[in-house]
C-alpha positions in Angstrom: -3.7 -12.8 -7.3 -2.1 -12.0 -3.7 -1.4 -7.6 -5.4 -5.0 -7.9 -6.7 -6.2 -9.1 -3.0 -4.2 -6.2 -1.6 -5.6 -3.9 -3.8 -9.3 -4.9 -2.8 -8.5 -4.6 0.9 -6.5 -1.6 0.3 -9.8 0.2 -1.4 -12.4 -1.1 1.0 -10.1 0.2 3.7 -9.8 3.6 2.2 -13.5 4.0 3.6 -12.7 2.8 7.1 -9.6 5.3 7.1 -11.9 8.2 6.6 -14.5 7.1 9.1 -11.8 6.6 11.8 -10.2 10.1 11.2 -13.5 11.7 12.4 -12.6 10.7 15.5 -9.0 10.5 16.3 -5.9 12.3 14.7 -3.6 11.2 11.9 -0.6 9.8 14.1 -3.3 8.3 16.5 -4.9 6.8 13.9 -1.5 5.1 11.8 0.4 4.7 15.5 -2.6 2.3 16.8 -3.7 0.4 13.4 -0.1 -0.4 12.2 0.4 -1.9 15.4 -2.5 -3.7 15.4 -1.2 -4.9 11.9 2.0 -6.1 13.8 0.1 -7.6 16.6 -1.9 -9.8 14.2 1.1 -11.3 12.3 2.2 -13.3 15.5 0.1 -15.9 15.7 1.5 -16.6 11.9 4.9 -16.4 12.7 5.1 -18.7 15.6 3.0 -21.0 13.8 5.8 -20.9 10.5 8.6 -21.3 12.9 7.1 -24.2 14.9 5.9 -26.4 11.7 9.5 -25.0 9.6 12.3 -26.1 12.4 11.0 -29.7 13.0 12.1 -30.5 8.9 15.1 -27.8 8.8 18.6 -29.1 8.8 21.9 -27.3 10.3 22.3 -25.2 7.5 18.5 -24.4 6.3 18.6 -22.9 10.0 21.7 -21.0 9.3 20.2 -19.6 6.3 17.3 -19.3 8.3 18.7 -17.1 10.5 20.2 -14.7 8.5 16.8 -14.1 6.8 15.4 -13.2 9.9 18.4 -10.5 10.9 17.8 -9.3 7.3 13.9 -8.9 8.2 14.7 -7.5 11.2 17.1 -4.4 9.2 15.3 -4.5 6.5 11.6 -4.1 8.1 13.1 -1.2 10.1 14.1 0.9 7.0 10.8 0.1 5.3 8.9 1.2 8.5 10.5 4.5 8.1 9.7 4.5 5.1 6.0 3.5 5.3 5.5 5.9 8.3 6.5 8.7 6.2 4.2 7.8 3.3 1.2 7.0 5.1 1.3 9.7 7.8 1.4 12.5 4.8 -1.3 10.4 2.9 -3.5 10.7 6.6 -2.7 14.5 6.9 -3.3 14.9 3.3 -7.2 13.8 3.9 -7.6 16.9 5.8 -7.3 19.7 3.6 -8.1 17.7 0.3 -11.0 15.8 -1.3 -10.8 11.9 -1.0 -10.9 11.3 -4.7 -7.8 13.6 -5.1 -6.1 12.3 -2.5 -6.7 8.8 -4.1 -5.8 9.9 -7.7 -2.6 12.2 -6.7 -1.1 8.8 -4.4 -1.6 6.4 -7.4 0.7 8.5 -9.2 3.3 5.9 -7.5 2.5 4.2 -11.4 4.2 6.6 -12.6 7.6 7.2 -10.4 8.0 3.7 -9.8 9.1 3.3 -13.2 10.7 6.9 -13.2 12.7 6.3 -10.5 13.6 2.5 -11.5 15.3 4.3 -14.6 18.4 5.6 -12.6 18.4 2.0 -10.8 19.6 1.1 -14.5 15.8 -0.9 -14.8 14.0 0.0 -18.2 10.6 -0.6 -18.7 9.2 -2.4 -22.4 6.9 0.3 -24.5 3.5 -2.3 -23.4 4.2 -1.3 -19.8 4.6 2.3 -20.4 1.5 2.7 -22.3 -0.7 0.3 -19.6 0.8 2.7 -16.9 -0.6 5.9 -19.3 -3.9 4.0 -19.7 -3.6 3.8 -15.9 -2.7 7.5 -15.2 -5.9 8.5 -17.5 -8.5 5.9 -15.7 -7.3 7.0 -12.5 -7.7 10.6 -13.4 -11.6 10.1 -14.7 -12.2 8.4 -11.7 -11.0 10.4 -9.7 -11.0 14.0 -10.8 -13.3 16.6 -10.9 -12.2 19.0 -13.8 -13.7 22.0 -12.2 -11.1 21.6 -9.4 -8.2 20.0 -10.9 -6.5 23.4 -10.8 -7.0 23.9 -6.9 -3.6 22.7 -5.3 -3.0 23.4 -1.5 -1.6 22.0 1.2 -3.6 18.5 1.0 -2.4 18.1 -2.8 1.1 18.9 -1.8 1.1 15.9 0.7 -0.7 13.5 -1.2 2.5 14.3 -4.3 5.0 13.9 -1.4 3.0 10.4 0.1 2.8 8.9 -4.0 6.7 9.5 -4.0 7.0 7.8 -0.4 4.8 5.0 -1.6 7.3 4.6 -5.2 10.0 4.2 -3.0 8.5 1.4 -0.9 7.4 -0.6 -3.5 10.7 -0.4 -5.4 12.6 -1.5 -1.8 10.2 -4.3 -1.1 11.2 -5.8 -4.9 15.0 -5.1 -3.7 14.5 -6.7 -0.2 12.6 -9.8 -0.5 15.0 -12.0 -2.2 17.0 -11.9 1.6 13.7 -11.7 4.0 11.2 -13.7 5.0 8.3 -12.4 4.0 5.7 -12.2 6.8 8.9 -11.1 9.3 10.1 -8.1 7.1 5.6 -7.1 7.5 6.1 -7.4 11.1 9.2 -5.3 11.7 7.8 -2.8 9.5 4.5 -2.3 11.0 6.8 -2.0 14.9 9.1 0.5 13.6 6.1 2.7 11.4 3.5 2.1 14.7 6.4 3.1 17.3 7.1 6.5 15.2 3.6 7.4 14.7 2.7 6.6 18.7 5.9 8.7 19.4 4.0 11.3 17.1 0.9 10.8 18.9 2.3 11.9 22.4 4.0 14.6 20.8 1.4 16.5 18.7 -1.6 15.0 19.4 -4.2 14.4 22.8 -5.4 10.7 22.5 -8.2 9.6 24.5 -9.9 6.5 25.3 -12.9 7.2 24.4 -12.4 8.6 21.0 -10.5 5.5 20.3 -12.6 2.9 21.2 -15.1 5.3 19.4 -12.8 4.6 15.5 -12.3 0.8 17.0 -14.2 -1.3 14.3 -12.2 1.6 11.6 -8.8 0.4 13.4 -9.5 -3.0 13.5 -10.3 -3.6 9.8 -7.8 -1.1 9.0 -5.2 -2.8 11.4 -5.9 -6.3 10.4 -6.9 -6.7 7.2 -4.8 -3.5 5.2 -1.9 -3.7 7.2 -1.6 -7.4 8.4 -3.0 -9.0 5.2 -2.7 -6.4 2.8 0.8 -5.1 3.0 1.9 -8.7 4.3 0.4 -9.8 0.9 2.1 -7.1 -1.5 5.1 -7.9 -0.1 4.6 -12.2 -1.1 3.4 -10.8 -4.1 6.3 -8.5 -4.9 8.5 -11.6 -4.7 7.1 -12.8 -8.5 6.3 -9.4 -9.7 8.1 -6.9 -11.8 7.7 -3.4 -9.4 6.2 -1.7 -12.2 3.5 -4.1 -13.2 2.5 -4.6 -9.2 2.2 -0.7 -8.9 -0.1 -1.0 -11.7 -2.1 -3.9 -9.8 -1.7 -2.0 -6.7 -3.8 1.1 -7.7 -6.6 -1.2 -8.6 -7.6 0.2 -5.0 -8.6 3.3 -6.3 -11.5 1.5 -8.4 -12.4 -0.6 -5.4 -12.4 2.0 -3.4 -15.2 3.9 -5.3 -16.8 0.2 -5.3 -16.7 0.2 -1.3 -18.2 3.6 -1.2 -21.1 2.5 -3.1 -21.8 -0.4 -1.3 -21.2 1.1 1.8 -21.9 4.8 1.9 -24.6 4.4 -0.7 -22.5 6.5 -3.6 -23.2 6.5 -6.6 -21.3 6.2 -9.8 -21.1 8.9 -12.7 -20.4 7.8 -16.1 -17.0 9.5 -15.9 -16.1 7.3 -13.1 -17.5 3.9 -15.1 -15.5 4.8 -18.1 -12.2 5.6 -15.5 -12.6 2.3 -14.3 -12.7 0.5 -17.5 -9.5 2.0 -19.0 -7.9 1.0 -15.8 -9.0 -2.5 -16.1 -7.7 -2.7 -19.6 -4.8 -1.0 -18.4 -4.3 -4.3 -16.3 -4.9 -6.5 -18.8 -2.4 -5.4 -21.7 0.4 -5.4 -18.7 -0.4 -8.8 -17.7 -0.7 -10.0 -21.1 2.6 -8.5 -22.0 4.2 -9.7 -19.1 2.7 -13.1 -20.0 4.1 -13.3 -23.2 7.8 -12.1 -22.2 7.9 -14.8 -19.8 7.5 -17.3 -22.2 9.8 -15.7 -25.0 12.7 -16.2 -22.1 11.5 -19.8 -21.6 
């Protein structure tokens, strides 16, 4: 439930991310909503910490501790990490159609298992083919087969941001057995937010008013896609298998085409109807599976 949440923010937030870009550049943008994103996690953590240490003894705070110095190193590589993906997913937007963009970074269904293959992880033949079911809804929502064929710069970054995005789902499944959740979200969003504002000195002229101009895009971006959202995958990650919650994950491509109709008044094609129905039964046969193996080991 908490990857299918994600996804829904994640696709409603695809909008805001497009609307805020008319207005401010890429690194300004990321630099300004992942910190946001940090900023909001506070609150959270000081309320955990005060209601968790009245009931911990001596060594639930040793333990404790350690989770949080693993957060902290953790968090730090995944905010490299997460910079790099979502900074060449923002650029990306520039030279290439939304719906591409959307469909060439939910490839991450595809290399997640891919690249899990040389971690010595093998995926069962019913996840396989709900991640091919996935990989052909994504493409008739997505796609326009007159312009499949046009690859440029945009398409280039959006293949190198899918990649990123593999790689930071398969970490978040490798880190959260020695993190606290919410604390490894935090230290993520400071390092990725401190790079991009670095960025944003660097390459790019921020002003005040543009910003405060994309402030209700940053703050739902901010707050609820990077606060709740990633904070959220990562929970979730803790009781999914990787390659089932990259599946789950790019659920945001449907909502995303949802959002645009509700908001931008879009309409859908029947293309994009039938796209989103293989992807929901895509869903389906991996959670089922994944059902049924769970109670074979019990």
């Amino acid at each position: 439930m908490m990857l299918f949440l994600t996804a829904i923010i994640w696709g409603t937030a695809f909008v805001a991310q497009s609307v805020g870009m008319d207005s401010i550049g890429a690194f300004t943008f990321s630099g300004i909503r992942v910190l946001m994103g940090a900023v909001a996690l506070l609150p959270l953590i000081y309320i955990r910490d005060k209601m968790s240490m009245r009931s911990m003894d001596p060594e639930q705070l040793v333990n404790k501790r350690k989770q949080d110095k693993n957060s902290i190193k953790y968090g730090m590589i995944l905010g490299v990490v997460f910079f790099a993906a979502s900074n060449f997913q923002q650029f990306s937007l520039y030279d290439a159609l939304p719906g591409k963009v959307a469909f060439i970074t939910a490839l991450y269904i595809f290399f997640v298992p891919f690249l899990e293959l040389f971690l010595g992880k093998r995926a069962s033949l019913i996840t396989w083919l709900s991640v091919c079911l996935g990989f052909i809804g994504l493409y008739f929502l997505c796609i326009d087969p007159r312009d499949i064929m046009a690859i440029g710069r945009g398409e280039i970054l959006a293949f190198i941001c899918s990649i990123g995005f593999a790689l930071h789902i398969i970490m978040i499944e490798r880190f959260t057995p020695y993190v606290d959740s919410v604390r490894l979200s935090f230290w993520q969003f400071v390092t990725g937010g401190l790079i991009s504002c670095v960025c944003m000195f660097i390459f790019e002229e921020p002003h005040l008013d543009s910003i405060v101009e994309a402030i209700i895009p940053l703050l739902y971006t901010g707050v609820m896609s990077c606060g709740v959202a990633y904070t959220l995958q990562i929970m979730g990650q803790r009781y999914t298998d990787s390659t089932i919650a990259s599946l789950i994950l790019c659920m945001e491509s449907v909502f995303g085409v949802l959002a645009s109709m509700l908001i931008l008044h879009e309409t859908l094609t029947v293309r994009e109807i039938l796209g989103c129905c293989v992807m929901f039964l895509a869903i389906v046969i991996s959670q089922v599976s994944d059902r049924i193996s769970s109670m074979m080991k019990r």
